[in-house]
N, CA, C and O atoms as a GROMACS GRO file, in nm:
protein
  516
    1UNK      N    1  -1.579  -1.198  -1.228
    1UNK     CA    2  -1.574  -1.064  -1.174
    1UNK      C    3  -1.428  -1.028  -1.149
    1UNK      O    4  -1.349  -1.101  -1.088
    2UNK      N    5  -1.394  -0.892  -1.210
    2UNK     CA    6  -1.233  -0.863  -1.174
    2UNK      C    7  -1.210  -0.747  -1.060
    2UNK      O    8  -1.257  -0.634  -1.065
    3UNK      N    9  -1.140  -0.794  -0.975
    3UNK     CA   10  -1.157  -0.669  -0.839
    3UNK      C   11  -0.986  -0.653  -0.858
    3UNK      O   12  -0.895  -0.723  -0.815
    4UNK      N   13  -0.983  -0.555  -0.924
    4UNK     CA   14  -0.818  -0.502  -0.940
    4UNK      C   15  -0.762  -0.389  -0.955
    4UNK      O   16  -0.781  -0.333  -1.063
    5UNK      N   17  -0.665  -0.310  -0.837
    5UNK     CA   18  -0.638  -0.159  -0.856
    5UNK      C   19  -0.471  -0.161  -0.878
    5UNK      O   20  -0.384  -0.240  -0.841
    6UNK      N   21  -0.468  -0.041  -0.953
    6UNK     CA   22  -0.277  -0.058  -0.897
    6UNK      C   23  -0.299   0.082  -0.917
    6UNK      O   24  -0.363   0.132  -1.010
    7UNK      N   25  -0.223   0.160  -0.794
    7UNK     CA   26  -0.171   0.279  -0.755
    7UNK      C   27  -0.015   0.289  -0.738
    7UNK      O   28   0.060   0.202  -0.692
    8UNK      N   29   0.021   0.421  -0.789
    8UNK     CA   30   0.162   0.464  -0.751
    8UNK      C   31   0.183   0.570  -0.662
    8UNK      O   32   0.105   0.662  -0.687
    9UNK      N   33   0.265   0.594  -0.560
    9UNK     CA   34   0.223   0.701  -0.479
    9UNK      C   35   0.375   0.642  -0.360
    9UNK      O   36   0.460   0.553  -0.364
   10UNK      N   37   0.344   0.741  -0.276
   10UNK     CA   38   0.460   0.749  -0.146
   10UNK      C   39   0.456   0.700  -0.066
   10UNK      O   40   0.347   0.650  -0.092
   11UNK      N   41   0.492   0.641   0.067
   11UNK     CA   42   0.493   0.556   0.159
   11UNK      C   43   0.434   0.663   0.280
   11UNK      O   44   0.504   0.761   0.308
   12UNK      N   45   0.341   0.648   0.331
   12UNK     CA   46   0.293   0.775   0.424
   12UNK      C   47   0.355   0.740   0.560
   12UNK      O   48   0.326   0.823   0.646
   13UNK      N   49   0.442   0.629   0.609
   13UNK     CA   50   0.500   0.635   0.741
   13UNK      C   51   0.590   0.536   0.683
   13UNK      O   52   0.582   0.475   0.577
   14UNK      N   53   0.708   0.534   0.808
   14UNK     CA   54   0.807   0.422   0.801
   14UNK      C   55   0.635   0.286   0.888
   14UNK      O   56   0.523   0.302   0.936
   15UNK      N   57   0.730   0.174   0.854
   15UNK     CA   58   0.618   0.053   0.918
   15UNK      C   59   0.695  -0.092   0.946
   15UNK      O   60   0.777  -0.162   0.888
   16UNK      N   61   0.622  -0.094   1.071
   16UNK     CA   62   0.735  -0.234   1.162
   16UNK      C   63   0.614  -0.371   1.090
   16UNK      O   64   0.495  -0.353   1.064
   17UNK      N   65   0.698  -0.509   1.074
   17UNK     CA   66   0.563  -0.594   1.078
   17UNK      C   67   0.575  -0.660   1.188
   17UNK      O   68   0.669  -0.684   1.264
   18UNK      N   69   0.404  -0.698   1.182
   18UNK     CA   70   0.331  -0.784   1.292
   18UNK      C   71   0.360  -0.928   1.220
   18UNK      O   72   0.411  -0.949   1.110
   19UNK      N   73   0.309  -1.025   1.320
   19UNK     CA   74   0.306  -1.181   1.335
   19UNK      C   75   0.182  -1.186   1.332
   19UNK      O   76   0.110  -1.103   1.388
   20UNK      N   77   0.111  -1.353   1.215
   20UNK     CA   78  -0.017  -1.363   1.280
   20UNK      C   79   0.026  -1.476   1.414
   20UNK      O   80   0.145  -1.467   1.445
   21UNK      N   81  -0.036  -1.553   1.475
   21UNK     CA   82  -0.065  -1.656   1.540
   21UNK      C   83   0.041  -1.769   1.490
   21UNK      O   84   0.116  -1.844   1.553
   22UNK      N   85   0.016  -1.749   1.342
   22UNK     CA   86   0.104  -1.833   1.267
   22UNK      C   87   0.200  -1.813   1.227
   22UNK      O   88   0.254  -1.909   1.173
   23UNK      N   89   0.265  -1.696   1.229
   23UNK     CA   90   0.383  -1.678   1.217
   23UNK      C   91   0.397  -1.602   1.090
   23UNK      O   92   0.502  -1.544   1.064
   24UNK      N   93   0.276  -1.598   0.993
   24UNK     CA   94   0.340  -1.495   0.853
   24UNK      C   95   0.315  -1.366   0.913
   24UNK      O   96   0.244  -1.330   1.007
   25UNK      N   97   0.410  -1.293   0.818
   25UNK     CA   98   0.433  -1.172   0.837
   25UNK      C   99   0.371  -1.057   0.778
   25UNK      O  100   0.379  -1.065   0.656
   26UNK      N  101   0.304  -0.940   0.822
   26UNK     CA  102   0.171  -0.869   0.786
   26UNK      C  103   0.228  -0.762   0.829
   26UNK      O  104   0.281  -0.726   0.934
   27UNK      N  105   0.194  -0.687   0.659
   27UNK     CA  106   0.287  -0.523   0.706
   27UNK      C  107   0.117  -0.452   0.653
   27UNK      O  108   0.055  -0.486   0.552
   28UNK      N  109   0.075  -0.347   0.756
   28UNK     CA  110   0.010  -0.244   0.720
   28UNK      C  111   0.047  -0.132   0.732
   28UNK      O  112   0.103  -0.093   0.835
   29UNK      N  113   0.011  -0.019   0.577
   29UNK     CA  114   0.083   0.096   0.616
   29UNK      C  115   0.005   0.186   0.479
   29UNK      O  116  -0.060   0.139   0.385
   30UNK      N  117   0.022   0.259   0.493
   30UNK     CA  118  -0.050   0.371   0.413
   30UNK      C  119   0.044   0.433   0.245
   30UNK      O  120   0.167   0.430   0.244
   31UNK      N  121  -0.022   0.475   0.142
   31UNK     CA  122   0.087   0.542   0.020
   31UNK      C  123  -0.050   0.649   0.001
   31UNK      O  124  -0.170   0.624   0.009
   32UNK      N  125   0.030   0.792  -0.029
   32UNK     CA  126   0.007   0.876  -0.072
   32UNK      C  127  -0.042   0.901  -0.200
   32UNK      O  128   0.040   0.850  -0.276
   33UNK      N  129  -0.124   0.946  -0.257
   33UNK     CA  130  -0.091   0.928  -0.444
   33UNK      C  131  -0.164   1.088  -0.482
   33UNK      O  132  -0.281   1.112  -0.453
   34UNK      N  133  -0.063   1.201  -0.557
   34UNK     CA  134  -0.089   1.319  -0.595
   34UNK      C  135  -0.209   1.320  -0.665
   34UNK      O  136  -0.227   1.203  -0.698
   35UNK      N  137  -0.314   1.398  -0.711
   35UNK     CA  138  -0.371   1.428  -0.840
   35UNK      C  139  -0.364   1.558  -0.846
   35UNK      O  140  -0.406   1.627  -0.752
   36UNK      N  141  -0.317   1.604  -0.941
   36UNK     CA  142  -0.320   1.771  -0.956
   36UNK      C  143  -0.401   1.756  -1.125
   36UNK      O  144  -0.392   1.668  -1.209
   37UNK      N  145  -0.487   1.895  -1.123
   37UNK     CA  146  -0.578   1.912  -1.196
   37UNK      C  147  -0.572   2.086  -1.230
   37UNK      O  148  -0.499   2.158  -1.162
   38UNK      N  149  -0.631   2.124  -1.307
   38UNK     CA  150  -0.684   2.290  -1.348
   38UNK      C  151  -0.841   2.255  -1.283
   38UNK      O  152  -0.907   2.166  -1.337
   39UNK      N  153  -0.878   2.304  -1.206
   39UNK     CA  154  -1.021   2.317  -1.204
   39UNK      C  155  -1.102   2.387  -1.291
   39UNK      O  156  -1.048   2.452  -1.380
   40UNK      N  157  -1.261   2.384  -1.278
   40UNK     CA  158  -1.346   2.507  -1.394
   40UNK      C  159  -1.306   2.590  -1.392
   40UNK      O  160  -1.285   2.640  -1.502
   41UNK      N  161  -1.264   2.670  -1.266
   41UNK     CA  162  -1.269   2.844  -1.261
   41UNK      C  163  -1.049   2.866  -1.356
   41UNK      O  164  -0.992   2.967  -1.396
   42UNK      N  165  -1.018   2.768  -1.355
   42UNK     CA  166  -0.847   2.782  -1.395
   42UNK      C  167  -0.763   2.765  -1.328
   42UNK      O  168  -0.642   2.778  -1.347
   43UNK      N  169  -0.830   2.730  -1.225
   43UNK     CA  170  -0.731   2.766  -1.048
   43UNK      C  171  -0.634   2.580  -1.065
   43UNK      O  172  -0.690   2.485  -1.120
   44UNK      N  173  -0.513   2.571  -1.013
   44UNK     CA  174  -0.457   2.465  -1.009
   44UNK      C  175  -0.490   2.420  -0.860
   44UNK      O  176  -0.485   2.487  -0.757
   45UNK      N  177  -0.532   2.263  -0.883
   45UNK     CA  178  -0.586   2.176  -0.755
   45UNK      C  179  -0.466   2.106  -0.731
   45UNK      O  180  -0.420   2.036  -0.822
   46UNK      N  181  -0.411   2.112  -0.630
   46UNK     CA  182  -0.328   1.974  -0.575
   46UNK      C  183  -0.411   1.918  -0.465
   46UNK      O  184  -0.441   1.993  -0.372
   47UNK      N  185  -0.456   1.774  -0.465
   47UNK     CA  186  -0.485   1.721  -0.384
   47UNK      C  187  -0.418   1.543  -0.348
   47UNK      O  188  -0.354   1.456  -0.409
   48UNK      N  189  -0.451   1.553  -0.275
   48UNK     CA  190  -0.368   1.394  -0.210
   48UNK      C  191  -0.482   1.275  -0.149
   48UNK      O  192  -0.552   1.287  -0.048
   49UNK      N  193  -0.477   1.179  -0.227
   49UNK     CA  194  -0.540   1.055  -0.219
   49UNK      C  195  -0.478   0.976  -0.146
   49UNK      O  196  -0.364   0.947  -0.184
   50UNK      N  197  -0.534   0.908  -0.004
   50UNK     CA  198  -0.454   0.805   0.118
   50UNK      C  199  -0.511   0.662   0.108
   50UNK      O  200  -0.611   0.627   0.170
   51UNK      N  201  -0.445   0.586   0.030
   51UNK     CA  202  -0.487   0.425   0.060
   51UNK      C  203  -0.403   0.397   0.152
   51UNK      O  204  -0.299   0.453   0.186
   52UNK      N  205  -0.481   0.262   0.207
   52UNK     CA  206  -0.470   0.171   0.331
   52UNK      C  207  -0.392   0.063   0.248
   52UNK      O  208  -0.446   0.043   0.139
   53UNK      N  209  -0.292  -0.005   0.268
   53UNK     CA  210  -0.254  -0.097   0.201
   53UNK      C  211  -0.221  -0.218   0.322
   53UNK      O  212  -0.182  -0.175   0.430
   54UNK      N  213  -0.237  -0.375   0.305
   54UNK     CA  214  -0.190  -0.444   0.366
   54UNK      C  215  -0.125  -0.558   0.266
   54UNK      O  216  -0.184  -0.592   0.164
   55UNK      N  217   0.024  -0.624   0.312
   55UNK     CA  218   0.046  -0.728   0.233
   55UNK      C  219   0.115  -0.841   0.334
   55UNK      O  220   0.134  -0.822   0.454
   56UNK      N  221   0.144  -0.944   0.273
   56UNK     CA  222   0.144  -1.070   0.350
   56UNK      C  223   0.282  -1.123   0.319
   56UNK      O  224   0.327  -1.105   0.206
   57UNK      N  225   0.348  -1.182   0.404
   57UNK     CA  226   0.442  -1.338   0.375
   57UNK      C  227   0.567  -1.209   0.303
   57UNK      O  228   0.595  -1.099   0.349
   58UNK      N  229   0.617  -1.273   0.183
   58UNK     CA  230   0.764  -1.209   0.139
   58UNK      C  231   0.731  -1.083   0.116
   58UNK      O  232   0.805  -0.999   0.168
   59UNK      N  233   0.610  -1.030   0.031
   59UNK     CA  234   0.551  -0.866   0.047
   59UNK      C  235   0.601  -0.785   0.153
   59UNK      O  236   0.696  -0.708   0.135
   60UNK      N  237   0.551  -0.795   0.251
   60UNK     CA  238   0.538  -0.749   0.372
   60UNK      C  239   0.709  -0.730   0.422
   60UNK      O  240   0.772  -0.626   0.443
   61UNK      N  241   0.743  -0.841   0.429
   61UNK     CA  242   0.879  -0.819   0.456
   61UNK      C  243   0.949  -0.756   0.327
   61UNK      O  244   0.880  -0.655   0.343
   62UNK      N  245   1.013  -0.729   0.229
   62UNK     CA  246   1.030  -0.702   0.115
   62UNK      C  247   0.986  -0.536   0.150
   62UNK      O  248   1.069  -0.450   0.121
   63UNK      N  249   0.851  -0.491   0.215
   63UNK     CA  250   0.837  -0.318   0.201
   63UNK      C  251   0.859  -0.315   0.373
   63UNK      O  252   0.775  -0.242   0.425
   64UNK      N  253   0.932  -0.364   0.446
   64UNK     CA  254   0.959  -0.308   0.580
   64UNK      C  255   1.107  -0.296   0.567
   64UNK      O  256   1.177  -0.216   0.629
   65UNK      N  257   1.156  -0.400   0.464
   65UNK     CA  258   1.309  -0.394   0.474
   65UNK      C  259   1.345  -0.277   0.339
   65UNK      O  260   1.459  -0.234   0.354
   66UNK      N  261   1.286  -0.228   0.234
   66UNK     CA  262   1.319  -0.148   0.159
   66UNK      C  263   1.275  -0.064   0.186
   66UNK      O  264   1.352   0.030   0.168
   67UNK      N  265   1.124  -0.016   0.250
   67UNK     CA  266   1.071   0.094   0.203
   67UNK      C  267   1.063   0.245   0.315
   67UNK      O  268   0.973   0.249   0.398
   68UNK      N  269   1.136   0.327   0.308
   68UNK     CA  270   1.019   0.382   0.476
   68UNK      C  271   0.960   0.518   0.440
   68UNK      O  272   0.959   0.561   0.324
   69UNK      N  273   0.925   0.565   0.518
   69UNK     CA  274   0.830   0.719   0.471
   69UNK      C  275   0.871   0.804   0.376
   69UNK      O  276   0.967   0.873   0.410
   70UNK      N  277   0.824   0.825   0.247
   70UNK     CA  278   0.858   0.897   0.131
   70UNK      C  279   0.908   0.811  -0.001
   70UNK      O  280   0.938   0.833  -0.119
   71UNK      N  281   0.901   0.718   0.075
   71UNK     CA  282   0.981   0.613  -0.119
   71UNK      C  283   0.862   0.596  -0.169
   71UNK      O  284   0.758   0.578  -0.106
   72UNK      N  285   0.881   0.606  -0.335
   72UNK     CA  286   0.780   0.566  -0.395
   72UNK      C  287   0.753   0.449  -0.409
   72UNK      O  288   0.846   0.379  -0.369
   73UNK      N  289   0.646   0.377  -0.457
   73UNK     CA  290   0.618   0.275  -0.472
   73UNK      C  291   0.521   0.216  -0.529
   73UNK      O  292   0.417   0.263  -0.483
   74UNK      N  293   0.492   0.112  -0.628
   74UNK     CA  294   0.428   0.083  -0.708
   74UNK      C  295   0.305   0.000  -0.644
   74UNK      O  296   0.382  -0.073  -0.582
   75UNK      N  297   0.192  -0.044  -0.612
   75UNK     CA  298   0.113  -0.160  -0.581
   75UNK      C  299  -0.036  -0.190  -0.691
   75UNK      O  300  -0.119  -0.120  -0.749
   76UNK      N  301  -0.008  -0.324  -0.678
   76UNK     CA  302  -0.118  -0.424  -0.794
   76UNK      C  303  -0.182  -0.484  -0.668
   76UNK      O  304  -0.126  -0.543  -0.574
   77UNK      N  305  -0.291  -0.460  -0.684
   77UNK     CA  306  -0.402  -0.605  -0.557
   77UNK      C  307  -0.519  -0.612  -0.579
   77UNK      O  308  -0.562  -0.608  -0.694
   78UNK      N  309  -0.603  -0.625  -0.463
   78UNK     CA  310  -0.723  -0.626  -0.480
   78UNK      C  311  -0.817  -0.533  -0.386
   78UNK      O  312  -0.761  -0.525  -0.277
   79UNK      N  313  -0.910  -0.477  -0.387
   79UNK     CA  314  -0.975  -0.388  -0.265
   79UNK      C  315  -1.053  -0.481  -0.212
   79UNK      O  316  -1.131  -0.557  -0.268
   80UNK      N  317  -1.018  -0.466  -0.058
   80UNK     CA  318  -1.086  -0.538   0.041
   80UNK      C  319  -1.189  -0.482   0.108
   80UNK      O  320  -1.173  -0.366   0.144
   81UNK      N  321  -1.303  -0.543   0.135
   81UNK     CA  322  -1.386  -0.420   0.235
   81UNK      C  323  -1.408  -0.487   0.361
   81UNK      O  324  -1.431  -0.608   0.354
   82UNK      N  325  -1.408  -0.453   0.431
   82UNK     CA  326  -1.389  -0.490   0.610
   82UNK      C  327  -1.559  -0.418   0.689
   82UNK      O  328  -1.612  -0.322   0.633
   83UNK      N  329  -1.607  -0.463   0.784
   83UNK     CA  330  -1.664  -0.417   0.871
   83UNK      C  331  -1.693  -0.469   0.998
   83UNK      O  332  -1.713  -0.589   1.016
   84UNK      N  333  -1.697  -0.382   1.090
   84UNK     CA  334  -1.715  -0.453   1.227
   84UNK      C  335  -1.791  -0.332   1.348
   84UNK      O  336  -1.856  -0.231   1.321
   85UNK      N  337  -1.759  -0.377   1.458
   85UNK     CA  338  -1.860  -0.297   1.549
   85UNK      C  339  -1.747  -0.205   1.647
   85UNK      O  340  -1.638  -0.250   1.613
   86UNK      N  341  -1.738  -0.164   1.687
   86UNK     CA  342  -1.638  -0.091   1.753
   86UNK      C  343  -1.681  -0.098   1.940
   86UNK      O  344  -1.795  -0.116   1.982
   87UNK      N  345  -1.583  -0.082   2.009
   87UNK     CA  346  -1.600  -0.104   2.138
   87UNK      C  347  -1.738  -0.009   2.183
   87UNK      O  348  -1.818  -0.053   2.265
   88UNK      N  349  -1.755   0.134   2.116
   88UNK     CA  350  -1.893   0.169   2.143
   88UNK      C  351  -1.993   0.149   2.087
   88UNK      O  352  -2.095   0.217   2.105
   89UNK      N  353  -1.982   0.012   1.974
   89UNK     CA  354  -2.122  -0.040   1.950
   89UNK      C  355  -2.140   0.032   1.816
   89UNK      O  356  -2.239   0.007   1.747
   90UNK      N  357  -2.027   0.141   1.768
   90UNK     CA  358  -2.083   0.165   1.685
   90UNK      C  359  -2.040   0.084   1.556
   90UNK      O  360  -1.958  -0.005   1.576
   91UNK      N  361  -2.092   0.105   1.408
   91UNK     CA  362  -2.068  -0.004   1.318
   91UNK      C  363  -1.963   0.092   1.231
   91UNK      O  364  -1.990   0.210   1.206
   92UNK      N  365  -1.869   0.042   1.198
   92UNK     CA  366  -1.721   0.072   1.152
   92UNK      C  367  -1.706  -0.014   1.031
   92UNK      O  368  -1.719  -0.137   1.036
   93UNK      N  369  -1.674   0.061   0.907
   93UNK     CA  370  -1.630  -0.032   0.808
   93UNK      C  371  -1.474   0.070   0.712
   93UNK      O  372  -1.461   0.193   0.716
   94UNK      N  373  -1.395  -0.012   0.649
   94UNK     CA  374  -1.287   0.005   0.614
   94UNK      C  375  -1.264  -0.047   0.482
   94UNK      O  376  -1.276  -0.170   0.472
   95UNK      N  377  -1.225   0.038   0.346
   95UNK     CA  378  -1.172  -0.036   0.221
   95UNK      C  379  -1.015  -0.056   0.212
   95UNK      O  380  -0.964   0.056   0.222
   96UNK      N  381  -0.906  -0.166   0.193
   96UNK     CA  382  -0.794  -0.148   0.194
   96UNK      C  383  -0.764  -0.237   0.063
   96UNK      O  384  -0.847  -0.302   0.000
   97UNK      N  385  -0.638  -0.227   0.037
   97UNK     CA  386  -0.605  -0.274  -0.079
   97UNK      C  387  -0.494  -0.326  -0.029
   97UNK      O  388  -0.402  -0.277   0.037
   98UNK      N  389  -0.529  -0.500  -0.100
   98UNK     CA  390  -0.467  -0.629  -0.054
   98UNK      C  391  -0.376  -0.661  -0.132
   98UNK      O  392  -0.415  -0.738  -0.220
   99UNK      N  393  -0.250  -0.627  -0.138
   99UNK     CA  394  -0.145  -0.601  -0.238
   99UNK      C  395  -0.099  -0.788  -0.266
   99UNK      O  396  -0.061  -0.877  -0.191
  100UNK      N  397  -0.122  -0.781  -0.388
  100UNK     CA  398  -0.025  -0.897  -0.480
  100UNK      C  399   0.118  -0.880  -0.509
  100UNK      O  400   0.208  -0.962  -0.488
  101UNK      N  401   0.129  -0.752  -0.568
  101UNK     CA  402   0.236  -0.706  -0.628
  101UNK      C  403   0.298  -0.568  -0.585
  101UNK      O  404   0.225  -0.469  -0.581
  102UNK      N  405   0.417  -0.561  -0.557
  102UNK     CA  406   0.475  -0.445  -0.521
  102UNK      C  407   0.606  -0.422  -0.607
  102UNK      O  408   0.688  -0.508  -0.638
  103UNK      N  409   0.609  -0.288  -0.637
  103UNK     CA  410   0.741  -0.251  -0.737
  103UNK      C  411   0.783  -0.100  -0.674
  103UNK      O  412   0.722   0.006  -0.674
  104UNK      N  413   0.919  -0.141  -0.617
  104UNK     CA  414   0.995  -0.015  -0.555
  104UNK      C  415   1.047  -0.004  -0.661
  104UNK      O  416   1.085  -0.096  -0.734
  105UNK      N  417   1.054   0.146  -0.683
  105UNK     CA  418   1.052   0.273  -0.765
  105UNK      C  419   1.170   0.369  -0.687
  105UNK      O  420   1.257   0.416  -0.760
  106UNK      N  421   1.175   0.393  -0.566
  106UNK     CA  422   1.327   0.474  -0.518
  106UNK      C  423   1.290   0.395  -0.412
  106UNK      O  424   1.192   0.336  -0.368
  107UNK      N  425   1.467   0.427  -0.374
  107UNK     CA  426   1.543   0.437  -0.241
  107UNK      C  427   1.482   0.451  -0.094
  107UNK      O  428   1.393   0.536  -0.096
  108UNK      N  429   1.502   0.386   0.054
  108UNK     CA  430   1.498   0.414   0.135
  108UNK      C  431   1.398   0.575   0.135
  108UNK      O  432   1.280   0.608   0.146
  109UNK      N  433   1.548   0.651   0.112
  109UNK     CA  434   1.520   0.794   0.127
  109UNK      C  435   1.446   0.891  -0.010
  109UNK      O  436   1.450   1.010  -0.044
  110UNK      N  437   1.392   0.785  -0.052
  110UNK     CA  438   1.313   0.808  -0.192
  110UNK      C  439   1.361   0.928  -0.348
  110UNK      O  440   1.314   0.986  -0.446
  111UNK      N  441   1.505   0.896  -0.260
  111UNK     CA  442   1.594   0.925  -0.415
  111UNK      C  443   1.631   0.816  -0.522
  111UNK      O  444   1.617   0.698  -0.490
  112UNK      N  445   1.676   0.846  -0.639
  112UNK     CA  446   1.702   0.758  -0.751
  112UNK      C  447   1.590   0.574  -0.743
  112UNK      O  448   1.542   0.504  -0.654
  113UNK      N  449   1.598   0.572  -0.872
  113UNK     CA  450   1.500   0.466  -0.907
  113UNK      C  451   1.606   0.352  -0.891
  113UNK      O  452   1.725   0.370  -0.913
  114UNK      N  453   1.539   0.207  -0.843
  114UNK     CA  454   1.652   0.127  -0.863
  114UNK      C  455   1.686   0.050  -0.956
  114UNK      O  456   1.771  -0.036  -0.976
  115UNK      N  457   1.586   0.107  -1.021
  115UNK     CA  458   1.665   0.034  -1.171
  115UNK      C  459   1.619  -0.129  -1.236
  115UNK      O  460   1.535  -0.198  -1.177
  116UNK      N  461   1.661  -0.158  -1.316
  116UNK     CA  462   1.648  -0.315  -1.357
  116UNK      C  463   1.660  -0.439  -1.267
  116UNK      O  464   1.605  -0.548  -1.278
  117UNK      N  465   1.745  -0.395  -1.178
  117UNK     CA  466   1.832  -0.501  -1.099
  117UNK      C  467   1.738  -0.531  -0.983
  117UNK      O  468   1.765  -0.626  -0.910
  118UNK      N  469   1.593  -0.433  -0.952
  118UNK     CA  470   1.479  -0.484  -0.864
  118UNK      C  471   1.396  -0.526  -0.919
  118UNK      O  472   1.347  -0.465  -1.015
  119UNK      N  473   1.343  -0.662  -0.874
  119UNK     CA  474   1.247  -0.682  -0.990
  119UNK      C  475   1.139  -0.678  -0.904
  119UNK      O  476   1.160  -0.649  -0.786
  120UNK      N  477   1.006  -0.708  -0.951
  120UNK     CA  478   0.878  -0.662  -0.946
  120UNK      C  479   0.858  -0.811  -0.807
  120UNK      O  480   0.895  -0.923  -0.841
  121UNK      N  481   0.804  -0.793  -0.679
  121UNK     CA  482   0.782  -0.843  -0.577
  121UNK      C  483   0.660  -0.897  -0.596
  121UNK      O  484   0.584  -0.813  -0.643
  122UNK      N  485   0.599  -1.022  -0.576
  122UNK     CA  486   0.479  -1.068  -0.659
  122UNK      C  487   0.434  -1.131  -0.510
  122UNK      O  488   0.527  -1.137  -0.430
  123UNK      N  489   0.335  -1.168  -0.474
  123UNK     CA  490   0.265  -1.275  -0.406
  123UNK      C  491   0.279  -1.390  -0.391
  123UNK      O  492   0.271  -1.413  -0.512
  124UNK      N  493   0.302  -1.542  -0.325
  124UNK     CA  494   0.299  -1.625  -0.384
  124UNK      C  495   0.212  -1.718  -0.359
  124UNK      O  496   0.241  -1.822  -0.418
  125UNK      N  497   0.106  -1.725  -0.289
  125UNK     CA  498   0.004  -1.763  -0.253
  125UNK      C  499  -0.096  -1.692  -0.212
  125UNK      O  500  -0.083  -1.570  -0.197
  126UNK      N  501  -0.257  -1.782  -0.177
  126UNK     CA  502  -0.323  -1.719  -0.085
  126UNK      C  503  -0.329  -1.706   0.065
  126UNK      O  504  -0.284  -1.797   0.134
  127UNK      N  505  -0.372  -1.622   0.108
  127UNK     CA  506  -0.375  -1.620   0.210
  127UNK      C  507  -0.501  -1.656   0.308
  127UNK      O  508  -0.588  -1.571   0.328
  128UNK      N  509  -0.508  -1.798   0.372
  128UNK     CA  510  -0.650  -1.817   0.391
  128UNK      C  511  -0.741  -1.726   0.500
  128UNK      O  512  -0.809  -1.773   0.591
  129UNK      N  513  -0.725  -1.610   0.473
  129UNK     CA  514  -0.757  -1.520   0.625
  129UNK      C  515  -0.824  -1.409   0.554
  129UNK      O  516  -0.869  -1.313   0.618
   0.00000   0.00000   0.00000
């Protein structure tokens, strides 16, 4: 079975990372991704698609130290699905995408591409969690 997405899209906030227990480092944070379309009637659609992204260990650090609100950015992973109960009992579930691979595409301030000289940020293990 292959569970695999890659989206390109914008960084929807700057993002600090957390610690687990153990000490790797866990960045969650959101990317934007456009679709613009002609609809039936001719009319032009812009709409905006919000994934949840989380990544782990050199990832994580790698998009807190390059990336902050508005850079583009490339991600390869997997979709995760989450559920749980919430303090009022009610039942809460969440899809996020568990990034392997990340490829910055611009700058901080999400001008100019960086070129050859960044290379593609990969995973290097699992994560038993």
């Amino acid at each position: 079975m292959i569970n695999s997405v890659t989206i390109v899209g914008n960084m929807g906030q700057d993002l600090k990372i957390r610690y687990t227990q153990d000490g790797v480092p866990v960045a969650n944070f959101t990317v934007a991704v456009n679709e613009d379309y002609t609809n039936k009637d001719g009319m032009k659609v812009h709409r905006v698609h919000w994934f949840k992204v989380k990544a782990f260990e050199r990832l994580a650090e790698i998009v807190a130290e390059y990336c902050t609100k508005g850079a583009r950015i490339g991600i390869r992973g997997q979709l995760r699905y989450s559920q749980w109960q919430d303090s009022e009992g009610y039942n809460r579930s969440l899809v996020d995408i568990r990034a392997r691979e990340i490829e910055l595409l611009s700058h901080k301030n999400g001008d100019d591409a960086f070129g050859e000289d960044m290379p593609i940020a990969q995973e290097d293990q699992d994560i038993p969690f």
